[in-house]
C-alpha positions, 0 to 999 in steps of 0.5 A, spaced: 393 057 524 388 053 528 393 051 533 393 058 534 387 058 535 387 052 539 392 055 545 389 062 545 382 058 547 387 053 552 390 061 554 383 064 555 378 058 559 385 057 564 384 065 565 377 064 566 377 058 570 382 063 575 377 067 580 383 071 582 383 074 575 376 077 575 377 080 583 382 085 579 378 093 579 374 094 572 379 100 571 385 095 570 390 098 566 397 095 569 399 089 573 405 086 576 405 079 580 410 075 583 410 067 584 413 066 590 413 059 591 416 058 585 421 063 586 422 060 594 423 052 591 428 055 585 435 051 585 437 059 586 433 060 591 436 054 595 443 055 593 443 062 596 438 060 602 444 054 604 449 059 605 445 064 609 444 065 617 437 061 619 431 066 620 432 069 628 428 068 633 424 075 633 422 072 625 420 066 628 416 070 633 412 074 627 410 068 624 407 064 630 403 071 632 401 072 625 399 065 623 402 064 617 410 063 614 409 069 608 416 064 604 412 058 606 404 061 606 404 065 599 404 062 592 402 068 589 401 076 589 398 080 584 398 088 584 392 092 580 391 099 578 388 103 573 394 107 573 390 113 570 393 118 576 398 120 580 398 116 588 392 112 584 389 106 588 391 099 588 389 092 590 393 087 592 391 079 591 395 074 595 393 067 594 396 061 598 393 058 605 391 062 610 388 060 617 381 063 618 380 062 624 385 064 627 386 070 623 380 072 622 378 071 630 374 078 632 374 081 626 370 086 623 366 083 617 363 085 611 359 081 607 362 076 612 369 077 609 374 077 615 377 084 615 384 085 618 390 088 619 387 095 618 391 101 618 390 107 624 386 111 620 382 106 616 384 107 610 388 101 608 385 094 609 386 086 609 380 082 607 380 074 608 376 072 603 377 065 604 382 060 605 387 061 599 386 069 598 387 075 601 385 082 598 389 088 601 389 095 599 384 102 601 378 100 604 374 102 598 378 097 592 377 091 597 370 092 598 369 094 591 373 086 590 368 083 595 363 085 591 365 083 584 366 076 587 359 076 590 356 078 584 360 074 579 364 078 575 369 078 570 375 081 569 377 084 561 378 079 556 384 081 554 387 083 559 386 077 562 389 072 556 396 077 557 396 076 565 395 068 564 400 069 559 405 071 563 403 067 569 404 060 566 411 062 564 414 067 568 416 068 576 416 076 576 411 079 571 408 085 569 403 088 563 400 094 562 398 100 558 399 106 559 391 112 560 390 117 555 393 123 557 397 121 564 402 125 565 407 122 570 410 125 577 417 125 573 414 130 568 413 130 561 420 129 556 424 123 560 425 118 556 419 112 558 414 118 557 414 116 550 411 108 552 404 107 551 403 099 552 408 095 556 409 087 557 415 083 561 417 077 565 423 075 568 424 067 571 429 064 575 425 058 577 431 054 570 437 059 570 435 066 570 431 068 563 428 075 561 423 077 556 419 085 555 415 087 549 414 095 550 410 099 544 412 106 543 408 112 541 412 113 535 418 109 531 422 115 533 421 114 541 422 106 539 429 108 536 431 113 541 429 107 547 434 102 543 440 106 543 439 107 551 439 100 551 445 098 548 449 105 551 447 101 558 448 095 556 456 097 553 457 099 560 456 094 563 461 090 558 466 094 560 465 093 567 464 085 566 465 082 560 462 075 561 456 079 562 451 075 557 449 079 551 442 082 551 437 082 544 435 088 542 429 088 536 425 094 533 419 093 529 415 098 527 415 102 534 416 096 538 422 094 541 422 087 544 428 085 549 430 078 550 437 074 554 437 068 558 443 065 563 443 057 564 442 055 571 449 052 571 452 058 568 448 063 573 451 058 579 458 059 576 457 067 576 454 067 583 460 062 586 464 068 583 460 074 586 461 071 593 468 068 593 470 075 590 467 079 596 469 074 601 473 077 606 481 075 605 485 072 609 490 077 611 497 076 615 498 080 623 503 085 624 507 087 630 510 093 631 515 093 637 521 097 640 525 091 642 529 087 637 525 081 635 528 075 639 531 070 634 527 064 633 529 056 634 533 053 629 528 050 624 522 054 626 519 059 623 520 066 627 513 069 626 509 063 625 506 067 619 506 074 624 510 079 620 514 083 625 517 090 624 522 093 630 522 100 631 529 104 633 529 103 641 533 102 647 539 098 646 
């Protein structure tokens, strides 16, 4: 119990320590974040990068006028949102390394914030806020970030501890709980309607590993959302049965998922995938009206050219 205890304070205090945390909207309910450095130093990421066409020129150009390499130049992204309605606004935290001065050369300025890249009807923004973080979303939430930042204000305690938690072990993630009353665009009685809290996180950084909580409204829901699990996962055993298996628990209205790959097993799938989907070699075929001449003793006729003669002039 006191080592709990112990890592939950460890948990918290890196969590405060993280200023970016405290940049998200008072009215968080749901967020998804990317590292984006780990992903792009993974062994995966550079198996797959070996093998693929060097970024082009017009690529290369981009990123001499904007002044920073995106692959290179951002560690991390965090996407914020209350969530309470439909098309509510977002906020984007970007962390990673950025030239002040030369992005933010002639830009508008609030509070001394660089404020770039707005959009044609200057509703959507991008904020500089120092060297290693950028805001980016509707005017009002950007300016609202800057402000909190001024004043020094603190994110949600426990929403917080989740996100750091999530943070320290995965590199695609996302927490959330759903406002009372939201009803989303799909409409009532789809078969996600019934989750009311949310949590998940996939790592490719060692193999490839997936770990979700979601808490249903009811044990029922959480019943009916196991049985489509496996329904889903049934499917796809048929159509490849080296799939790995996926756990699936339910506990008192919650349902907790779970699977991991190796990273030598997810190599092997991947060589697989792509000696499947290359191109193969295939023999040439002529079709003439003359008879085929024949060839000179101890060579072949077609030199691996499969010939075929239509009836034709004798």
């Amino acid at each position: 119990m006191r080592l709990g205890m112990v890592a939950l304070a460890m948990v918290q205090m890196a969590a405060a320590g993280d200023f970016a945390l405290d940049l998200l909207p008072a009215d968080t309910r749901v967020v998804f974040g990317i590292r984006v450095r780990s992903i792009t130093e993974s062994p995966i990421f550079k198996d797959v990068g070996a093998d693929a066409q060097k970024l082009g020129d017009d690529w290369l150009k981009l990123v001499a006028i904007a002044g920073f390499d995106p692959l290179h130049d951002i560690d991390e992204v965090m996407l914020a949102s209350s969530a309470d309605r439909e098309n509510a606004p977002a906020l984007l935290v970007v962390r990673g390394r950025f030239d002040l001065a030369r992005m933010g050369a002639g830009a508008a300025r609030y509070h001394g914030v660089a404020l770039v890249g707005a959009d044609t009807a200057g509703k959507s923004v991008i904020a500089l806020l120092d060297a290693s973080t950028a805001l980016a979303g509707e005017a009002p939430a950007v300016r609202a970030a800057i402000d909190r930042h001024e004043r020094g204000a603190a994110t949600d305690a426990a929403l917080a501890t989740r996100v750091q938690s999530l943070r320290d072990r995965f590199d695609v993630w996302g927490t959330g709980e759903r406002a009372e009353g939201f009803v989303p665009p799909t409409g009532k009685g789809e078969a996600f309607d019934a989750i009311d809290r949310f949590e998940f996180g996939v790592r490719i950084s060692k193999g490839l590993e997936l770990g979700a909580e979601i808490h249903t409204r009811s044990v029922k829901d959480a019943e009916k959302l196991v049985a489509m699990i496996e329904a889903v996962q049934t499917m796809a055993s048929a159509q490849t049965p080296a799939a790995p298996k996926i756990d699936v628990r339910s506990k008192d209205g919650t349902v907790k998922i779970s699977f991991a790959i190796s990273e030598e097993d997810l190599k092997k799938a991947m060589a697989a995938g792509r000696a499947a989907s290359a191109p193969r070699r295939t023999v040439p075929v002529v079709v003439g009206s003359e008879p085929a001449m024949p060839a000179p003793t101890g060579q072949s006729q077609s030199g691996g050219t499969s010939v075929f003669v239509l009836p034709g002039k004798k």
